[in-house]
N, C-alpha and C positions, 0 to 999 in steps of 0.2 A: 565938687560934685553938687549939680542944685539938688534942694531938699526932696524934690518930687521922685528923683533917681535911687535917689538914700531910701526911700520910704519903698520906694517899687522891690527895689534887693531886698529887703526887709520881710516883706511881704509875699511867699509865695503862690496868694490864692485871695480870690473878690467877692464878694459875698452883696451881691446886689437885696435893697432890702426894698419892701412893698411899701408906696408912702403911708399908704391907708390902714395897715395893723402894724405898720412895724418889724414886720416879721421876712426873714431871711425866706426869700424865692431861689434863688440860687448861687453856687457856690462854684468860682470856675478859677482853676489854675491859670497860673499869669505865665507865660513864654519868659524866659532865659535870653537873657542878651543876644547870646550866640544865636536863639530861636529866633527871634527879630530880624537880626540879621540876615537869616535863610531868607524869612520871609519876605523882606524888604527887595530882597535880588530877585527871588520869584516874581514878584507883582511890578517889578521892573521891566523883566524880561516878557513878561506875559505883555504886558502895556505896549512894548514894542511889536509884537504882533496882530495883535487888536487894534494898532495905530494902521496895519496894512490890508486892513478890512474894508470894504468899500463902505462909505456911510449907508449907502439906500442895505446894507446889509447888516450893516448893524440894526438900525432902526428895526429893521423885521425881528432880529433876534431879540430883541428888547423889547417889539409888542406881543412874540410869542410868550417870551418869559411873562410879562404881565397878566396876559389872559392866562397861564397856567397856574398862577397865583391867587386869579379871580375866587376861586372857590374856596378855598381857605381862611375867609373873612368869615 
């Protein structure tokens, strides 16, 4: 098992830390193999329908999403 896999079982939670104090922003539990797993088939499956989306239809759903985002800066 490489080391990074070892350390991920190890580890069940990430604690992302602020460069600038140093200090823990947040603290988020790490998915379970098997969780991955799900995931992975999910965003597989999803992918295959999103592939039978017309582009000029995407494109729109992805400038709506943008501009619904706009304000949140």
């Amino acid at each position: 098992m490489p080391k990074e896999s070892a350390e991920m079982d190890q580890a069940p939670s990430q604690t992302t830390i602020t460069p600038h104090s140093q200090q823990p922003l947040v603290t988020r539990n790490r998915p379970t193999n098997e969780e991955l797993d799900v995931l992975i088939q999910k965003s597989a499956n999803a992918q295959k329908g999103w592939a039978l989306v017309p582009l000029k239809e995407r494109i729109a759903i992805g400038y709506r999403f943008i501009v619904s985002q706009l304000g949140r800066f």
